[in-house]
N, C-alpha and C positions, 0 to 999 in steps of 0.2 A: 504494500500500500504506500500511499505516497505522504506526505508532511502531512497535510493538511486532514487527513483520514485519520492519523494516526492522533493529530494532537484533538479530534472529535472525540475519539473514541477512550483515550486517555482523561477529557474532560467529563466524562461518563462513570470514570472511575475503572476504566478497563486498563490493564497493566499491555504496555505496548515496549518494544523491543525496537533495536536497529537492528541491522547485518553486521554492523561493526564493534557490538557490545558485545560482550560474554556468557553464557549459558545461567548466569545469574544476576546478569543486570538489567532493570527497568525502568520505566517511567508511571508515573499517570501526573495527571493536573488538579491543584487547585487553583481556582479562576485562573489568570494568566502566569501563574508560576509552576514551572516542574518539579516535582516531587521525584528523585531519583529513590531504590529500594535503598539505599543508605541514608535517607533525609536532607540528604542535602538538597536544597532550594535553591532556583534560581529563574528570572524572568523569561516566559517562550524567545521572546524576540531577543533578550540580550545575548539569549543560548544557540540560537537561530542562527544568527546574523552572519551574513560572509562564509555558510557553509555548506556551501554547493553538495556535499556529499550527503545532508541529511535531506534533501529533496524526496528521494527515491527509498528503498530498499525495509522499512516498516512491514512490522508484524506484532499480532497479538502475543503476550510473551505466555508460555510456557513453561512450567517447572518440569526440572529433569531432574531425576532420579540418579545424582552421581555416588 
């Protein structure tokens, strides 16, 4: 899915993944801040910005069983 999908569905409270995270890292939102699985906070757009690589590549996150 693409940015825009993912940060819907993340403001929904749906745990959303890159391609380029780790088999244990996530997102969701509150209103316009990202909520990473470690807490850490930070604004969609200030995280966003200038990074052509997050356009693309989104998915609903999944836990794995390591």
């Amino acid at each position: 899915m693409n940015l825009q999908e993912a940060k819907e569905k993340a403001q929904k409270g749906i745990k959303v993944t890159h391609e380029y995270f780790t088999d244990k890292e996530y997102m969701i939102m509150r209103g316009n801040q990202i909520v990473f699985e470690d807490g850490v906070k930070i604004f969609f757009d200030e995280w966003t910005k200038g990074k052509e690589y997050l356009l693309e590549g989104w998915s609903e996150f999944i836990k794995k069983n390591i």
